[in-house]
NUNUBA-571590 format. One record per residue (C-alpha): residue number from 1; x, y, z; residue in one letter. Coordinates in steps of 0.25 Angstrom, whole numbers, plus 5000, padded with zeros to 4 digits. Example, Ala and Ser with C-alpha at 12.3 -4.5 7.8 and 13.67 -1.06 7.14 Angstrom:
BEGIN
+--------+------+------+------+-------+
| drenba |   px |   py |   pz | torba |
+--------+------+------+------+-------+
|      1 | 5049 | 4982 | 5031 |     A |
|      2 | 5055 | 4996 | 5029 |     S |
+--------+------+------+------+-------+
This chain:
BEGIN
+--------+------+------+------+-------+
| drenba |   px |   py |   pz | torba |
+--------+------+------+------+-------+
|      1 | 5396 | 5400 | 5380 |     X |
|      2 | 5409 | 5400 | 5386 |     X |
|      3 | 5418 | 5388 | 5388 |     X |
|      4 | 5416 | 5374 | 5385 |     X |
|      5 | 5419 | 5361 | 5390 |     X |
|      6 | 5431 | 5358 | 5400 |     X |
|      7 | 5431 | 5374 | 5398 |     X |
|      8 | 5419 | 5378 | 5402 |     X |
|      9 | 5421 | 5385 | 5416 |     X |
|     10 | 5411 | 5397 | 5422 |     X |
|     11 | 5412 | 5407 | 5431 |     X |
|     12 | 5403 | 5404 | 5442 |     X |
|     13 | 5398 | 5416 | 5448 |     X |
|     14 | 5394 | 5415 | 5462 |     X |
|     15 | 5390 | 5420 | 5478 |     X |
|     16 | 5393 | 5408 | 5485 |     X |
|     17 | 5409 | 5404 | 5482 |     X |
|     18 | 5421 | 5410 | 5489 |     X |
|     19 | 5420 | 5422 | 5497 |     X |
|     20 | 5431 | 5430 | 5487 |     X |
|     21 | 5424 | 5423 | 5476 |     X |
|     22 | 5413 | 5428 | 5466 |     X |
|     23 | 5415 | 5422 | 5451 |     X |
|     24 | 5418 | 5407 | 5452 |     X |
|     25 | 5424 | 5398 | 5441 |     X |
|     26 | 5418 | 5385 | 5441 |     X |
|     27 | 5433 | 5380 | 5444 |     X |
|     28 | 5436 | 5391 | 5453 |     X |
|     29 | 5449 | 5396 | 5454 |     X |
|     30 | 5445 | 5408 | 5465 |     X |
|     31 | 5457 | 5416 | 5461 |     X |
|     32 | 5455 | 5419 | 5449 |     X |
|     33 | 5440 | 5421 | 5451 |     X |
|     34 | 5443 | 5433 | 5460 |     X |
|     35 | 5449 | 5439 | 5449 |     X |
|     36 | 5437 | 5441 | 5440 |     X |
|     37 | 5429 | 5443 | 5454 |     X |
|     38 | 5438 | 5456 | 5458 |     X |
|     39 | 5437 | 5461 | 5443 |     X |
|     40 | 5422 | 5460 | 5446 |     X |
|     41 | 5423 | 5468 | 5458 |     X |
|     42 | 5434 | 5478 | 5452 |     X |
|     43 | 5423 | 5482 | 5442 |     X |
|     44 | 5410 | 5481 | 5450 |     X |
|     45 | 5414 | 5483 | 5464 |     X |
|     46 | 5402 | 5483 | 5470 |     X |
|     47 | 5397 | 5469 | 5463 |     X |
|     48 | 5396 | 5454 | 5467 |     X |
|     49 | 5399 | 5446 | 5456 |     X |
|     50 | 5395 | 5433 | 5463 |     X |
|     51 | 5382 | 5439 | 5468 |     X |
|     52 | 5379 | 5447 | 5458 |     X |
|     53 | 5382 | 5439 | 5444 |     X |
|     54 | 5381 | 5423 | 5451 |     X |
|     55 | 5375 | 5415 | 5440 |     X |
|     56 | 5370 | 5429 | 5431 |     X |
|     57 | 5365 | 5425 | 5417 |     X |
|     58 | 5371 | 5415 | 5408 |     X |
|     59 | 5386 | 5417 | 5411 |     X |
|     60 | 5388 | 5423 | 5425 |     X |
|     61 | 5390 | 5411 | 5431 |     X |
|     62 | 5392 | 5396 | 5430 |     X |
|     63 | 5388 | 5392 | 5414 |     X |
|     64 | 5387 | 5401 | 5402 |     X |
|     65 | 5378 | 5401 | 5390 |     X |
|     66 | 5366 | 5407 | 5383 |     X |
|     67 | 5365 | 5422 | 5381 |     X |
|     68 | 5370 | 5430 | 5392 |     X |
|     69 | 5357 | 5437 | 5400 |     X |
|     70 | 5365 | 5450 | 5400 |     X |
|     71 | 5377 | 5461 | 5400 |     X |
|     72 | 5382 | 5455 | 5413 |     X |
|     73 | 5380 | 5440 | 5408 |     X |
|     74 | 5387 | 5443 | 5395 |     X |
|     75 | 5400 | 5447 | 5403 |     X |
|     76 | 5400 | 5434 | 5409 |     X |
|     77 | 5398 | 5427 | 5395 |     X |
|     78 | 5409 | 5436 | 5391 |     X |
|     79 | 5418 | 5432 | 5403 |     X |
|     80 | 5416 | 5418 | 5401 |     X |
|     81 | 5421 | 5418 | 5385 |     X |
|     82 | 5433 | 5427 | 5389 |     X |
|     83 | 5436 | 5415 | 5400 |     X |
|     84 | 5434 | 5404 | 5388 |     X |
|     85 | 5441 | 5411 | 5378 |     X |
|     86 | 5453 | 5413 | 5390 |     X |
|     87 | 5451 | 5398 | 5391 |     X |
|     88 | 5455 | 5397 | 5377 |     X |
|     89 | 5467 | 5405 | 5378 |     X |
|     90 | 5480 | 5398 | 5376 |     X |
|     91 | 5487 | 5408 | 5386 |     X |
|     92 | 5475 | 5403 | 5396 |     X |
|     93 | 5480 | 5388 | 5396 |     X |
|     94 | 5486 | 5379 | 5404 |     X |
|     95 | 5472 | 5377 | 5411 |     X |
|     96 | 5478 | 5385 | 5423 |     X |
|     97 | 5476 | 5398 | 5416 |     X |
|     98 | 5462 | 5400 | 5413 |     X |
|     99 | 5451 | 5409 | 5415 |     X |
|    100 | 5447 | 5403 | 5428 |     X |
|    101 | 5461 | 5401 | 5437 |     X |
|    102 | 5470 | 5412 | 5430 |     X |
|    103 | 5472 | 5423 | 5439 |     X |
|    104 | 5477 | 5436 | 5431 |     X |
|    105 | 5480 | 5451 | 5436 |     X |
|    106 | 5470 | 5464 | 5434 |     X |
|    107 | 5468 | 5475 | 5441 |     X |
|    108 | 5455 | 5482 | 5447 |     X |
|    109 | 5453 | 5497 | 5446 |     X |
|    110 | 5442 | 5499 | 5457 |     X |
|    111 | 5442 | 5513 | 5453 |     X |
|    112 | 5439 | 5511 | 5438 |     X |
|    113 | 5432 | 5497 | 5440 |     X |
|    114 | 5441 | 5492 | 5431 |     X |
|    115 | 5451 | 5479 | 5429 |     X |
|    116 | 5462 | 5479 | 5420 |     X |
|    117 | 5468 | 5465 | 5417 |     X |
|    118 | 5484 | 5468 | 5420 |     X |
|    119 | 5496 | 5465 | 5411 |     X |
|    120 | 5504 | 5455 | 5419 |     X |
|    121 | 5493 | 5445 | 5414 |     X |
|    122 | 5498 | 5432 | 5407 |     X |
|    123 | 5488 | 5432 | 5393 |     X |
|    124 | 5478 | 5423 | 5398 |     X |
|    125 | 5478 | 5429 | 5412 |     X |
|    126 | 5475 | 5444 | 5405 |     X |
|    127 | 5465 | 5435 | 5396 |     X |
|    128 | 5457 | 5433 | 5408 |     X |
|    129 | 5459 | 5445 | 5415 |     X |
|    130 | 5452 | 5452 | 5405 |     X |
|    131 | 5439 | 5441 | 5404 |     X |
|    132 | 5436 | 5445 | 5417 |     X |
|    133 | 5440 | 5459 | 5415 |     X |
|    134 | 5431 | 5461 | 5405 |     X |
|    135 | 5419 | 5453 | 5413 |     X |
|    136 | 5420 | 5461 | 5425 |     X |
|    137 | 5421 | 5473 | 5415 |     X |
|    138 | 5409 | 5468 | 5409 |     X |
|    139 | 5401 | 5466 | 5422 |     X |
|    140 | 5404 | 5479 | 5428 |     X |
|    141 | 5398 | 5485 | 5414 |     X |
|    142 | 5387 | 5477 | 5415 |     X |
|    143 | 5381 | 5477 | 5430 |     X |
|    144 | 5368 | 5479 | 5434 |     X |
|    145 | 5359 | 5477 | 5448 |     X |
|    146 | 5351 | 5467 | 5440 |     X |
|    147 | 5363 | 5458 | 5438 |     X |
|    148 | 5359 | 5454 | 5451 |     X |
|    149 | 5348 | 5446 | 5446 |     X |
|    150 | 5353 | 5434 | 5440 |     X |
|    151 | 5346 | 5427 | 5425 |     X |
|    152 | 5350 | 5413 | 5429 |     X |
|    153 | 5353 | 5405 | 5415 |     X |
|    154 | 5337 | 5407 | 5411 |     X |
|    155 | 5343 | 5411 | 5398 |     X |
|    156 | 5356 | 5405 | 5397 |     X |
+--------+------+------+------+-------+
């Protein structure tokens, strides 16, 4: 599912885009990329986002749709509603503050392998924070070696 129409925007994971870069919009606005990036990393510091979950299942990547194949593959369905609903946020609007060119503050415990979505964040800022706190939450809980092989949209 996810947005629709002018809306409809994916996260593009992927291994051959900037050097610093790992998850891609399809309009990317690098910066705020990172950010969902170094949450990934603060949580599963051993991990390759781009390697390791580039086009995985039905929503890891560019589209969304079907039944996601998996636990990791439903965090990425996830993530994309939280980014829609952000889009509906009036707090999100003008167009300038959405999911994919907002840049919010969070902080990373390396120790803990947590992130925490800080105070100082406007309410669509704190909005997004959490969609990609949650995600990185959800894919730290959900890894697994065999991640590694992707399904392709066979069932999507």
């Amino acid at each position: 599912l996810g947005p629709s129409g002018p809306l409809k925007r994916k996260l593009v994971l992927t291994a051959d885009c900037h050097p610093l870069c790992a998850l891609v919009p399809a309009d990317p606005d690098y910066r705020a990329v990172w950010q969902l990036r170094s949450m990934l990393i603060c949580v599963m510091p051993d991990s390759w986002p781009a390697l390791e979950y580039a086009d995985y299942g039905c929503y890891c990547g560019l589209g969304g749709s079907g039944t996601p194949v998996d636990e990791l593959d439903r965090c990425c369905q996830t993530h994309d509603h939280c980014y829609s609903a952000a889009m509906e946020l009036k707090a999100c609007w003008p167009v300038l503050e959405n999911p994919y060119t907002l840049i919010y503050h969070y902080s990373c415990d390396k120790a803990n392998k947590t992130v925490t979505c800080e105070a100082k964040n406007t309410e669509c800022e704190m909005f997004v924070c959490e969609c990609d706190r949650k995600a990185s939450m959800c894919f730290a809980g959900c890894y697994q070696p065999t991640h590694l092989i992707h399904h392709g949209d066979v069932h999507c």
